[in-house]
N, C-alpha and C positions, 0 to 999 in steps of 0.2 A: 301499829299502823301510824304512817306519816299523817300527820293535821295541822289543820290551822284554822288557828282560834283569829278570831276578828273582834277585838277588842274598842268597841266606841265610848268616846268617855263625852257625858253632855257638858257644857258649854259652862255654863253656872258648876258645874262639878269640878272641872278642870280647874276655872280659875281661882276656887277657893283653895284647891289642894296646891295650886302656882303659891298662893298670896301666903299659906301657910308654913311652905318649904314643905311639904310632904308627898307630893308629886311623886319625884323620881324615888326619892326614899322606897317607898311603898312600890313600886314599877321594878326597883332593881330587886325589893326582898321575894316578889312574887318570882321573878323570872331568876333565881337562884335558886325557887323549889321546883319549878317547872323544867327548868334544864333547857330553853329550847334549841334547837339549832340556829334559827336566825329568827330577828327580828327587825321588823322593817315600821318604821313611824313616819305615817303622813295623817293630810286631810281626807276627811270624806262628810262631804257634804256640810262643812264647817266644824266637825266637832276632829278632836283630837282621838289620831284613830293607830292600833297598833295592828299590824299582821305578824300573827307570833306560829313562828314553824316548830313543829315538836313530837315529839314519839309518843302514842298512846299505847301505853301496854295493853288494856281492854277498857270496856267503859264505863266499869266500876270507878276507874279512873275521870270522870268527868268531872263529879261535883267537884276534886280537890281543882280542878287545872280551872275552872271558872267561877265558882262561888267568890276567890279571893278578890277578881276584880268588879264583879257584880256591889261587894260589899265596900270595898275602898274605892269603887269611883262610882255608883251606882250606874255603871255601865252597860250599855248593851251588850249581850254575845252574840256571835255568828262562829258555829263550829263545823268545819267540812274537812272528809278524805280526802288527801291531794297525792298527785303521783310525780315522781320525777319520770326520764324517758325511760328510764331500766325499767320500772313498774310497767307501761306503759308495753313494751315489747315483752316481758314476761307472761303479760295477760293476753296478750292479742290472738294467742294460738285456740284460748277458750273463748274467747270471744267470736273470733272468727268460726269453731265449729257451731257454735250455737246459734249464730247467724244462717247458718246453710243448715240447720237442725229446723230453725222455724220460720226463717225465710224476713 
């Protein structure tokens, strides 16, 4: 299943892992085991934040895709299913009857 992990790194964490050079270091070795399809690096709400896109085989697979950044930047997670439009039109025909199933 397509996901995306929401990755926030506090403010004081960031800038020690900037000040140490181990930032990207540590950014590039997670997202080498994680695979993802894309990743996207802004702000949110001041802290240095990643939106990393990726395939979850099942969710056994959790602890490995977020424990890493929990641990090297004592990060927050935010983990959600995302769909592209093909998911989106895939699903729509069970959706749609279950809609007129319960109104």
């Amino acid at each position: 299943m397509r996901m995306m992990l929401k990755v926030s790194i506090p403010v004081e964490k960031g800038n020690e892992t900037i000040r140490d050079g181990t930032l990207s270091q540590k950014m590039q070795a997670i997202f080498a085991d994680l695979k993802p399809e894309a990743v996207y690096l802004v702000d949110d709400q001041g802290r240095r934040t990643a939106m990393i896109f990726f395939d979850l085989a099942d969710a056994a697979g959790i602890p490995a895709a977020v424990e890493p950044f929990m641990h090297a930047f004592n990060a927050d997670i935010e983990l959600h299913p995302v769909m592209v439009p093909e998911d989106l039109a895939k699903g729509m025909p069970a959706a749609v009857e279950r809609l007129e199933r319960y109104g």
